[in-house]
N, C-alpha and C positions, 0 to 999 in steps of 0.2 A: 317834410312834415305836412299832415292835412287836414287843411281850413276848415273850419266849421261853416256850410254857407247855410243862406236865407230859409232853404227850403225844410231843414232840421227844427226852424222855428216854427214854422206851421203846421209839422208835425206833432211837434211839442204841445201847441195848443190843439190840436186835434185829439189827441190824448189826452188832456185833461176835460177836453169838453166831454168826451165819450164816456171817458170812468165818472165825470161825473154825473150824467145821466143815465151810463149803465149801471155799473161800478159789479157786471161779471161778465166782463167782454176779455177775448184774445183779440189782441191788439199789435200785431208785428209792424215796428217803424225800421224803415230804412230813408238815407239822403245819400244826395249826387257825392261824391269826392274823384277830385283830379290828381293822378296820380305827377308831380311837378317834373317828375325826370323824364315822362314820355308821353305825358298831356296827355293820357287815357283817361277818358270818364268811366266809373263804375259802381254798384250799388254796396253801399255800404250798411249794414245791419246795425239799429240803434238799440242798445239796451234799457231796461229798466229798472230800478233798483229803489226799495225803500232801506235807508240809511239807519232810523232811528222808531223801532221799537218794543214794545213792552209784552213781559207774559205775568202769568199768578206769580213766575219767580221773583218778582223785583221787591217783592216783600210788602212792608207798610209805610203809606206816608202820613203824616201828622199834621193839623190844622188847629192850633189852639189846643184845647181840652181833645179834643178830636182822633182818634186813632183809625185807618180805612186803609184797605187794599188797594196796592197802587194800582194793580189790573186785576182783575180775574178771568181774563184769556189763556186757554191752554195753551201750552206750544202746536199740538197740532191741529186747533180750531186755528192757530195762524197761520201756519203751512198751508191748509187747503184752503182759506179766503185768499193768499197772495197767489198760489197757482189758479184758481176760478178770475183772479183780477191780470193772472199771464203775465206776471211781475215775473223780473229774468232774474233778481238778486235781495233776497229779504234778509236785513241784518237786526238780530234780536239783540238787544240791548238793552240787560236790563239792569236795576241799578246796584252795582256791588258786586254781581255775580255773572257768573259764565252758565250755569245749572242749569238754565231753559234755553238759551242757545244750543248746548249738547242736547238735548233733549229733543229740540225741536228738529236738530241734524237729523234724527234717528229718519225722521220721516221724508227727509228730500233734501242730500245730500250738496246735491248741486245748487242748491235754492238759498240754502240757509249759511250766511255769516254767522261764525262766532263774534260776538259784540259783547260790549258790556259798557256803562254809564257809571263811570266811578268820579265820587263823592272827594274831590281834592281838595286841598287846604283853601284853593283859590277860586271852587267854583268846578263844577259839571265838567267830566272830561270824558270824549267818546272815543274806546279805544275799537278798533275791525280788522279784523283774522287775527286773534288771537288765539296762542294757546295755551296760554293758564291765563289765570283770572289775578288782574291786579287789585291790590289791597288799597282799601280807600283810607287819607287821611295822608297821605304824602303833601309834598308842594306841587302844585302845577308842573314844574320843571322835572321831577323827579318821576309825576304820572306817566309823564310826556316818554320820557328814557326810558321808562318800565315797559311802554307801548314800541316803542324803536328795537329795544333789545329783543324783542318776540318777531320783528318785519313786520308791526303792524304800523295801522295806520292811524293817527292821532288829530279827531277832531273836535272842533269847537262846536258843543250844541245852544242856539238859545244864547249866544253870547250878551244879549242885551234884555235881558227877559227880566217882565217886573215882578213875577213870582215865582221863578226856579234859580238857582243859585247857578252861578253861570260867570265866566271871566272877562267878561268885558271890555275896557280899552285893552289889555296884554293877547288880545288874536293877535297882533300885527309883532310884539316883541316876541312872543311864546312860538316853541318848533313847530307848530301845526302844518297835516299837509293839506286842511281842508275846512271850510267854514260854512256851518251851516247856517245861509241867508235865508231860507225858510222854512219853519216851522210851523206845521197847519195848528197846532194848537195851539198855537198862539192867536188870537183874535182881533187883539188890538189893533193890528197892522201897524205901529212904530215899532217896535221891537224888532219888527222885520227890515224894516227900513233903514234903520241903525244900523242893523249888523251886514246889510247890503252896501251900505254907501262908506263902512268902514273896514270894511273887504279889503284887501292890498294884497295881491301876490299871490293870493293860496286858489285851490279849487274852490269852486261856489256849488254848495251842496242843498239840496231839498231834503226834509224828512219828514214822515206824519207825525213824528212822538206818537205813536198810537198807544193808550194802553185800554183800549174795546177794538175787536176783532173789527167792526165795521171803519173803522177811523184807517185802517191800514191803508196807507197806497194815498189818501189825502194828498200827501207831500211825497215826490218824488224827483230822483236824479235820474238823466241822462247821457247817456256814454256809449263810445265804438263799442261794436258787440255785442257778447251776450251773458257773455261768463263771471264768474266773480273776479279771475283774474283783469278781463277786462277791465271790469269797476277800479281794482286797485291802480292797473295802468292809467285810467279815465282821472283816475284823482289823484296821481304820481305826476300825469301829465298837464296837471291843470285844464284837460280839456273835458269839461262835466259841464251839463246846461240843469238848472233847478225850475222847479215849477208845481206846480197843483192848486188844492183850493183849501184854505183856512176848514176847521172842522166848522158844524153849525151848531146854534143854540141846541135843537133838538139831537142831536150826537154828544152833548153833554148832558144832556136831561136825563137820555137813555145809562148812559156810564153812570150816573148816579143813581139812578134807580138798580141799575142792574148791580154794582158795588154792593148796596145794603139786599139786594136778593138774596143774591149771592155769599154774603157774609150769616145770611143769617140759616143759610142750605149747608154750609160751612160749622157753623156754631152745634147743629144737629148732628152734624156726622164729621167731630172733630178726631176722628182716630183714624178717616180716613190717611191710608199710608202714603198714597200718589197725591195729595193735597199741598205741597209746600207752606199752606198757613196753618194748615192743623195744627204743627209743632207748637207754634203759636198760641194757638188762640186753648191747648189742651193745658196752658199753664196757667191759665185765669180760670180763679176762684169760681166755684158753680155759684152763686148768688151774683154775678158779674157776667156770668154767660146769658143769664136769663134775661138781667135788663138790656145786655146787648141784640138776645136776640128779641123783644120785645120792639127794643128801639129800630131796629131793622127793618122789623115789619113794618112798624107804624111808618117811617120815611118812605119804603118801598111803596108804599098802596095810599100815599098822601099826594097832596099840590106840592109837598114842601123841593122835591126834587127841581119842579118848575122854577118855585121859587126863590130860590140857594141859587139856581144857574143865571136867572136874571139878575138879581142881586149882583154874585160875584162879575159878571160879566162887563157890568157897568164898572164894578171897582175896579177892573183890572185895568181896561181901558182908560180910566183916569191913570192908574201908574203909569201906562204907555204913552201916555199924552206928555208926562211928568222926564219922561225918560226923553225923548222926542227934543223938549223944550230943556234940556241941559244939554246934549247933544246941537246946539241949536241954539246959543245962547244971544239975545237981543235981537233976536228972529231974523236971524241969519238965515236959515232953512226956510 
């Protein structure tokens, strides 16, 4: 078997320094590996791969009174931002469905995992290489088999996350073959913490959750190679390194702004047929299209996007404090 050495890390971080100051560079890592039967050194090719994200397919999420498109990223505005970012393996995953995964195949076969984020009994479950789409609403344990019985692969997104529904202590009981210890949308920095230092056993995975085309590649895994099968090997074999950089205030700003743009270019041309919200949005009442698209503009071309992101920002980070400090109890941590 072969080590993972020191010099893999520096590549690691040189990739994230670079996407974060470029974020449209090619970027080929390679590290030393010895091969142990004949003490040969030789270079070994690193992949890269975003785990965990979103397109328009993933539908709508809900905040209180609140109804909004979880992304408005096509599948192939994601296809070309992950090839411009020389990402070797982009897994869509969106939530309930396999629909923008196929979709986004169409455009770079070799690039794109079928993914999907299904909504189980017990919390968020990320199923990769699948091929049909599992039905959400099962147990954990039943999601988990639904993903095994296809060879794929079943991970844990966000396990500790204080606002996405997520399985938390049961990584470590549940079959997973991979845990995702970071999550760039997540902000708080406990949540990540959590679910790093409660890791036991499995692959440790990186993902942006992207659901804005720029947020893609934030969170990344790396692995031997280059291929998807690699990735699967890489996190079969437990040998994956996680890394990137949390999204920023401003990449939330933009999503919010761009969400109600976008909903309301949507609202105008709801019969668009390649639109996956049209269906949607063509079943509400015209005196409810108009306040929506009313309210759209007005959040679009307001402070309020600014200040919705600051606001929530600060909240969230309190849960994450909150989550931290039971994870941590009598300040153990």
């Amino acid at each position: 078997m072969y080590r993972l050495v020191g010099l893999q890390w520096i590549l690691c971080d040189l990739y994230r320094k670079t996407i974060a100051k470029l974020k449209t560079v090619h970027l080929k890592l390679y590290t030393i590996r010895t091969n142990n039967s004949r003490g040969k050194k030789y270079m070994q090719e690193i992949g890269v791969g975003d785990i965990h994200t979103h397109t328009m397919y993933s539908g709508f999420s809900k905040y209180s009174f609140l109804s909004y498109p979880d992304s408005v990223t096509t599948p192939r505005t994601s296809v070309r931002v992950a090839e411009k970012l020389g990402l070797d393996v982009l897994c869509i995953t969106d939530h309930n469905t396999i629909k923008g995964a196929i979709e986004a195949r169409k455009y770079n076969r070799e690039l794109v995992v079928i993914g999907e984020e299904i909504s189980s009994k017990g919390g968020e479950i990320l199923g990769l290489f699948l091929q049909e789409q599992v039905n959400p609403g099962l147990s954990p344990e039943e999601t988990i088999e639904q993903i095994h019985m296809q060879d794929g692969i079943a991970i844990a997104p966000h396990p500790f996350s204080a606002h996405c529904s997520c399985v938390g202590r049961k990584i470590n009981t549940l079959k997973f073959d991979g845990i995702e210890v970071f999550n760039a949308l997540h902000r708080d920095g406990y949540s990540n913490a959590v679910a790093l230092e409660s890791c036991n056993g499995h692959a440790k995975l990186g993902g942006s959750d992207a659901h804005a085309s720029y947020m893609i590649g934030n969170g990344y895994t790396l692995f031997d190679g280059s291929s998807q099968e690699d990735l699967r090997a890489g996190i079969k074999n437990k040998q994956t390194i996680y890394g990137g950089k949390v999204a920023s205030l401003r990449d939330f700003v933009n999503y919010s702004s761009r969400v109600a743009y976008e909903s309301s270019k949507t609202i105008l041309n709801f019969n668009d047929v390649d639109c996956p919200m049209s269906a949607r949005i063509s079943r509400v009442r015209n005196s409810r299209k108009i306040l929506y698209l009313v309210g759209s503009i007005l959040y679009a071309f307001s402070p309020m996007p600014v200040v919705c992101t600051l606001i929530g920002d600060r909240m969230l980070k309190k849960k994450g404090r909150r989550i931290w400090r039971d994870a941590h109890p009598l300040g153990t941590g």
